[in-house]
C-alpha positions as CSV (number, residue, x, y, z in Angstrom):
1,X,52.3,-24.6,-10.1
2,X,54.4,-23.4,-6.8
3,X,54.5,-20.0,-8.5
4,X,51.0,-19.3,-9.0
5,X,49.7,-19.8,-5.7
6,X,50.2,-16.5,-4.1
7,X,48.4,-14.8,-7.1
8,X,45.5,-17.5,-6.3
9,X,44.8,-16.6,-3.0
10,X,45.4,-13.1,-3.7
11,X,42.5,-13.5,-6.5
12,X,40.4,-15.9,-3.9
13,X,40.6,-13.2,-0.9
14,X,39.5,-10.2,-2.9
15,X,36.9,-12.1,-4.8
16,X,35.5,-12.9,-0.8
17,X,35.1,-9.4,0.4
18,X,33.8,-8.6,-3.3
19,X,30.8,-11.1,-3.0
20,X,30.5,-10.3,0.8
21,X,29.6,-6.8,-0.3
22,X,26.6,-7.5,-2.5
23,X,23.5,-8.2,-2.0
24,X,22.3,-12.0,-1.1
25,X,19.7,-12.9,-4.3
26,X,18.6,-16.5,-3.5
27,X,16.0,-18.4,-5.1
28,X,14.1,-21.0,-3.3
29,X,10.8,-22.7,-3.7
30,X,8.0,-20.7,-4.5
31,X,10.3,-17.2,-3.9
32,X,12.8,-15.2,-4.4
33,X,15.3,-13.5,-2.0
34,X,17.3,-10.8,-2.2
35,X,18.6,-8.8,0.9
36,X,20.2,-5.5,1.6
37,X,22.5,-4.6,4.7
38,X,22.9,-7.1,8.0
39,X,20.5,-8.7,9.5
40,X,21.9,-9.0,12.6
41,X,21.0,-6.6,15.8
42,X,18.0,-5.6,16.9
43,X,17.0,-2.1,15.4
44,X,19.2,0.5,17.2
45,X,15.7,2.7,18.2
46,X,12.1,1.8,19.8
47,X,9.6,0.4,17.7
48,X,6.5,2.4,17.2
49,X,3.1,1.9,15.2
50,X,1.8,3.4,11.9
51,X,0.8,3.3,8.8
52,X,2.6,4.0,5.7
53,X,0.3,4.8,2.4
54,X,1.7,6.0,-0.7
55,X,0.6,6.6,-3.8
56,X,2.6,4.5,-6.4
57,X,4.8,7.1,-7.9
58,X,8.3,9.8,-6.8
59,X,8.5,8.1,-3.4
60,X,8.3,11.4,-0.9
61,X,11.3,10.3,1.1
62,X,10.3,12.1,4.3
63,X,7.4,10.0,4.1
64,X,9.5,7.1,4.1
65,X,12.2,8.9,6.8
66,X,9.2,8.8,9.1
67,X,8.3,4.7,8.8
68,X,12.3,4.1,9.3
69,X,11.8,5.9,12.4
70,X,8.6,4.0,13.4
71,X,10.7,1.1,12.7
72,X,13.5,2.1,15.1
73,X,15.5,2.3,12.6
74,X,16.3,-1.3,12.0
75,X,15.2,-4.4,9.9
76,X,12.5,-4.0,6.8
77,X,10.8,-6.6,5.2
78,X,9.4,-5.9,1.8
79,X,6.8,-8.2,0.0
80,X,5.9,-8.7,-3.6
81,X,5.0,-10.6,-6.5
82,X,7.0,-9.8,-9.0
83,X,10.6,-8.1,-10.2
84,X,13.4,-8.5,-8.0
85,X,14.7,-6.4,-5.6
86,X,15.5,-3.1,-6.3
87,X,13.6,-1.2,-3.5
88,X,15.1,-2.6,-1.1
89,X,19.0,-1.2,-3.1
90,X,16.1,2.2,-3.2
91,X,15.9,1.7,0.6
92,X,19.3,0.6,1.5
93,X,21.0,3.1,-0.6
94,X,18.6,6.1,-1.4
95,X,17.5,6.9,1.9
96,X,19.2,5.0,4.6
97,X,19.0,5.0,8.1
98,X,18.2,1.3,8.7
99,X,20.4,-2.0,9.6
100,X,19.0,-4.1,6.4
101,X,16.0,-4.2,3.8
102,X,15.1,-8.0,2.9
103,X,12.8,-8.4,-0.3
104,X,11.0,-12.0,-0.8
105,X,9.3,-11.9,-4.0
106,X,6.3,-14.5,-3.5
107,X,5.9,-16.3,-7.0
108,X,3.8,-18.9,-5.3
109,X,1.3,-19.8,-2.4
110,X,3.3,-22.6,-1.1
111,X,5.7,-19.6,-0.1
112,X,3.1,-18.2,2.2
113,X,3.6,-21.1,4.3
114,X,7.5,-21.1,4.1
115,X,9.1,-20.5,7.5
116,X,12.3,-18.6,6.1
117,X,9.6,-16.3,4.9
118,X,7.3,-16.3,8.0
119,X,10.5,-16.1,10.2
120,X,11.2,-13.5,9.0
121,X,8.3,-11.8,8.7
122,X,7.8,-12.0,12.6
123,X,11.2,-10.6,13.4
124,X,10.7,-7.5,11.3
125,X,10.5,-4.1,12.5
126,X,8.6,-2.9,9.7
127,X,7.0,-4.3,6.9
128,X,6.8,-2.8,3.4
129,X,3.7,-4.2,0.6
130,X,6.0,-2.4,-2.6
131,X,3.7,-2.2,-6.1
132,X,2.9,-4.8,-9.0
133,X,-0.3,-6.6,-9.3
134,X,-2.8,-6.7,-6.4
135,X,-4.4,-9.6,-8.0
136,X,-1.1,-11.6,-7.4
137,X,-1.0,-10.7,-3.7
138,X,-4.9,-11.8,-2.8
139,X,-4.2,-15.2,-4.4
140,X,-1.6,-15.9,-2.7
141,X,-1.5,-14.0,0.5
142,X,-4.8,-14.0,1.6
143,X,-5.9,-16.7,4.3
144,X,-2.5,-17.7,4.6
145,X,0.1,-17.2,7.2
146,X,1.5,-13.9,5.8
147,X,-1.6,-12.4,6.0
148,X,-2.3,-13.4,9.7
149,X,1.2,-12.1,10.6
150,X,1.0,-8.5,8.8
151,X,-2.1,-8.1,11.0
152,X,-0.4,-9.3,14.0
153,X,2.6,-6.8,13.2
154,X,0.2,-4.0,13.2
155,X,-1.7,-5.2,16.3
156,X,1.6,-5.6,18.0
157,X,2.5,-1.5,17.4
158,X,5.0,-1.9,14.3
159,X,4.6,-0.2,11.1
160,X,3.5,-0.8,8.1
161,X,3.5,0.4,4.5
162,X,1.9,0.1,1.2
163,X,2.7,1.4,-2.4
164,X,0.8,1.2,-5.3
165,X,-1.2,-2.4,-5.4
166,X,0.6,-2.8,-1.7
167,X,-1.9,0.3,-0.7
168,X,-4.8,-1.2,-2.6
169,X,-4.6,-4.3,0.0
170,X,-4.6,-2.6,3.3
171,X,-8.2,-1.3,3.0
172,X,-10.4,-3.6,4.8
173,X,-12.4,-3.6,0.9
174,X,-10.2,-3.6,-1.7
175,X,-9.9,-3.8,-5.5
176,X,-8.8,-7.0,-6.8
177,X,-8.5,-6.7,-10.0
178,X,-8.8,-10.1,-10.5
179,X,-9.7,-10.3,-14.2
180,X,-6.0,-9.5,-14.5
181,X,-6.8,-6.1,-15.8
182,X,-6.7,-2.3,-14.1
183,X,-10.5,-0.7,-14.7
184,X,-10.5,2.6,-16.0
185,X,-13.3,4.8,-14.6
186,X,-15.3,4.9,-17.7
187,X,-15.6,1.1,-17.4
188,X,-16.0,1.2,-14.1
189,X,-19.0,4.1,-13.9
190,X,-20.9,2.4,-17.0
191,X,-21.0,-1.1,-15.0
192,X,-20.4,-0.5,-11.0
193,X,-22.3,-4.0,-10.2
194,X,-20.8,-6.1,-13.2
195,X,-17.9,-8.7,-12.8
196,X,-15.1,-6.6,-13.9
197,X,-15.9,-4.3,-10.3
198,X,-13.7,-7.1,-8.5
199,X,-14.2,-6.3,-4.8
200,X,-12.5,-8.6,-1.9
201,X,-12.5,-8.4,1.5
202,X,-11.2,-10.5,4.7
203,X,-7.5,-9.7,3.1
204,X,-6.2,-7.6,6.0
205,X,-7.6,-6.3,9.1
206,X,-6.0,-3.1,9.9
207,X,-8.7,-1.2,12.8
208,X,-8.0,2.4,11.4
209,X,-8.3,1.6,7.8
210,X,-12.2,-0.1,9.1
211,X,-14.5,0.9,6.6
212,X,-12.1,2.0,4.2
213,X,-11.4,1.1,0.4
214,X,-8.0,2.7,-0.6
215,X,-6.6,3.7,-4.3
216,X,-3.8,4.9,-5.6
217,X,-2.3,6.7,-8.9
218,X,-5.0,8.4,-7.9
219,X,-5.2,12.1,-10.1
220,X,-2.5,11.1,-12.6
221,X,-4.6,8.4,-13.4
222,X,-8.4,9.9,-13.3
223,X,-9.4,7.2,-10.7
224,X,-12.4,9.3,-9.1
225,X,-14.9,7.6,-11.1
226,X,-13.5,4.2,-10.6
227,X,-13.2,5.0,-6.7
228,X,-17.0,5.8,-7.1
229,X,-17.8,2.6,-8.2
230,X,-15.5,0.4,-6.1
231,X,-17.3,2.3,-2.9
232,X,-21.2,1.6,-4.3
233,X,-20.0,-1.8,-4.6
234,X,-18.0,-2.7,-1.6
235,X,-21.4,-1.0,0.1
236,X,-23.5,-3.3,-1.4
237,X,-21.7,-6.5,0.2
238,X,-22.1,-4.7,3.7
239,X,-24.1,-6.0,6.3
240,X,-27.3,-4.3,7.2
241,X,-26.8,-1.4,9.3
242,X,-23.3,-0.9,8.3
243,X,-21.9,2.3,8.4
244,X,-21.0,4.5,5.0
245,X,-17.9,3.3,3.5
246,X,-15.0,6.0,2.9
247,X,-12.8,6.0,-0.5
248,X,-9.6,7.4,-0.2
249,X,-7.3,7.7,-3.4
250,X,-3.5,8.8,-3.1
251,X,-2.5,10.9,-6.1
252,X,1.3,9.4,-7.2
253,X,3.4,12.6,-5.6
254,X,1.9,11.7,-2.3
255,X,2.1,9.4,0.9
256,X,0.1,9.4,3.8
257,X,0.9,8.7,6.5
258,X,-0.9,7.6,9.9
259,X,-0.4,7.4,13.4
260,X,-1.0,4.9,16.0
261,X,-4.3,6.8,16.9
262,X,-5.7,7.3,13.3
263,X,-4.3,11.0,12.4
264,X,-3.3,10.9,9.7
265,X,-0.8,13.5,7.5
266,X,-0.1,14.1,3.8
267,X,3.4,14.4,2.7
268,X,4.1,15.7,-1.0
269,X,6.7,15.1,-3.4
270,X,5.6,17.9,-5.7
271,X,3.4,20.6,-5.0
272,X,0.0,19.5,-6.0
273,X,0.6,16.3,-4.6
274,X,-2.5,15.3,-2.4
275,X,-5.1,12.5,-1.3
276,X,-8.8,12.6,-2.0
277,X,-11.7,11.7,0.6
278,X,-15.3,9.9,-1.0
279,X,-18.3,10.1,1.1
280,X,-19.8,6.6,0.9
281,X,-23.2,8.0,2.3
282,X,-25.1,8.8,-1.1
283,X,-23.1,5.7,-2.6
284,X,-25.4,3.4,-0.6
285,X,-27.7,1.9,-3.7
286,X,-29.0,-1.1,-4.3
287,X,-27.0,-3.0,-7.0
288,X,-28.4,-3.1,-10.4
289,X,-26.8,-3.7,-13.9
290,X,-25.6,-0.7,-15.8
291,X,-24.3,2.8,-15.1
292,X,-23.8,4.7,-11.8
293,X,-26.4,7.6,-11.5
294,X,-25.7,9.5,-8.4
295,X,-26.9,13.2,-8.1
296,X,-24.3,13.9,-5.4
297,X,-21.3,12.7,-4.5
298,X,-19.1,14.6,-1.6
299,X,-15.4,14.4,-2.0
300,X,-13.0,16.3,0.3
301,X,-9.3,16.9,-0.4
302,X,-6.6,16.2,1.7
303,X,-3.2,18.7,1.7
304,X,-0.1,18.7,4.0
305,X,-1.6,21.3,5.5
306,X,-4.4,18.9,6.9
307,X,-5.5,16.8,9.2
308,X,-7.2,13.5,8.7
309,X,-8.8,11.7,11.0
310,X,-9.2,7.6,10.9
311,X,-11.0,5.7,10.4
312,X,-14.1,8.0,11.2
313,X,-13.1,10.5,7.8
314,X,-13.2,13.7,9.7
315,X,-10.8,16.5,8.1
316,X,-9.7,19.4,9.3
317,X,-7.8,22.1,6.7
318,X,-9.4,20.4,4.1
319,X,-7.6,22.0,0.6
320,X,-11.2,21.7,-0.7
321,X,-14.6,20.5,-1.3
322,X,-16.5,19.6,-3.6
323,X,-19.9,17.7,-4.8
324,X,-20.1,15.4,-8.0
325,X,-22.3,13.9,-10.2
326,X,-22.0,10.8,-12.0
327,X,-24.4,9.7,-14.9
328,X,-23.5,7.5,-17.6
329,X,-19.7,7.0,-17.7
330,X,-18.4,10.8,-16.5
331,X,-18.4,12.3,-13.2
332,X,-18.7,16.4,-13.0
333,X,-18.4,18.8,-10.7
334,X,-21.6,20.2,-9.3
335,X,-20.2,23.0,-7.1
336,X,-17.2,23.7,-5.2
337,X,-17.9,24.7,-1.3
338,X,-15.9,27.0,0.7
339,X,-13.1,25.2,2.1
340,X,-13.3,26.3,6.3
């Protein structure tokens, strides 16, 4: 027995600094935890304000270069409702630059009211909404803790981010989906007023995102007629006097991202990566079943090149402009104007 024990604690110390190298993966009531780097320190730079909107596919990482830095560099919190916790490896690993990424994976409500979770959600420097199912996160985030302290965060001048269904939440309308499906525009342009148009609101409360319903996939996945229809919806909940909503879709080779005093830049992971602006103005009908018919529709695009201004929708550069019509289940383009 004598003769084995130095190989045993040779075997013992190496297996420590092994697991003390990987990431922590805990499971605990209602969530999952995984975390990446130390969570000790406070982050090495000053923490500064902005948003982070991107558009669900190749993540542009100077894009997310520039939310480290509005995070000083130092402790990310990621949220979401499903898989594990590879973007914060993506984070860690991929891109660097900052002390720790900590994923909780919410698999229940009771978890919103968890105070590992909120603890830790209040000590973060930034906070990351990754993709999955935007469904998921309204039932249950919304009117609970996390959702009070994500808007708090922002108040307070730290950044935050969104990819994929975490961009579809940080509008102050937003698409559900909560018949557990993804609308196609077809569907969505052939019955803008019908159930499966599942518009929410009171989710988030973010002041330069006011007036603002956010989509993302956006060209890849022909979402212009579905942006249509979530916008002459969302409208049609408004209260009397309201001001024209804007739609703004993300195409999946871009982020956006947006200062502290609403300008707002795209970044591009391939060269026709880009974001699209929809005029609410002519979308501002009274609800009634069957199609959208719209004469005109005015839809600006957004380049790195430009300049957007929130949450008001004013442009400057715009890469183009153009008017649409939508009848039936199509949208076309009536003209193309002169970009200035």
């Amino acid at each position: 027995m004598l003769s084995f024990m130095p190989f045993n604690r040779a075997f013992a110390a190496a297996l420590a600094v092994l697991l003390a190298a990987q990431p922590t993966a805990v499971a605990a009531r209602g969530y999952r935890h995984y975390v990446e780097g130390t969570l000790r320190g406070p982050a090495p730079a000053k923490v500064e304000g902005g948003l982070l909107l991107m558009g669900g596919g190749d993540r542009s990482q100077d894009a997310l270069r520039w939310f480290f830095a509005k995070a000083g560099h130092g402790h990310i919190v990621i949220l979401r409702a499903s898989q594990k916790g590879e973007i914060g490896k993506e984070f860690m690993r991929e891109i660097g630059g900052i002390r720790s990424a900590e994923t909780f994976v919410i698999e229940d409500r009771s978890a919103a009211y968890d105070a590992r979770v909120l603890a830790a959600l209040r000590a973060a420097d930034g906070i990351f909404l990754s993709g999955g199912d935007q469904a998921r996160y309204v039932r249950r985030w919304g009117g609970t803790p996390i959702a009070a302290i994500i808007d708090a965060h922002v108040a307070a001048g730290k950044p935050l981010g969104g990819t994929s269904a975490g961009l579809a939440v940080l509008g102050e309308y937003l698409y559900g989906a909560m018949d557990d499906g993804s609308i196609t525009s077809a569907e969505a342009l052939s019955d803008p007023f019908g159930p499966h148009t599942t518009i929410e609101r009171d989710f988030l409360h973010l002041a330069a995102l006011r007036g603002v319903i956010t989509d993302s996939h956006f060209k890849e996945r022909d979402r212009l007629g579905r942006l249509f229809a979530f916008v002459a919806k969302a409208q049609s909940m408004q209260a009397p006097g309201a001001r024209a909503l804007l739609g703004l879709g993300i195409d999946e080779n871009a982020a956006m991202t947006v200062e502290p005093d609403g300008t707002a830049q795209v970044y591009a992971a391939a060269p026709d990566g880009g974001a699209w602006l929809v005029d609410g103005e002519t979308l501002r009908i009274a609800p009634s079943p069957g199609p959208l018919i719209v004469s005109r529709i005015r839809v600006t695009g957004i380049g790195p090149a430009s300049r957007l201004h929130l949450p008001d929708g004013r442009i400057e550069r715009p890469t183009f402009i153009r008017d649409y019509a939508v009848e039936g289940n199509a949208a076309k383009v009536l003209r193309e104007l002169p970009a200035p």
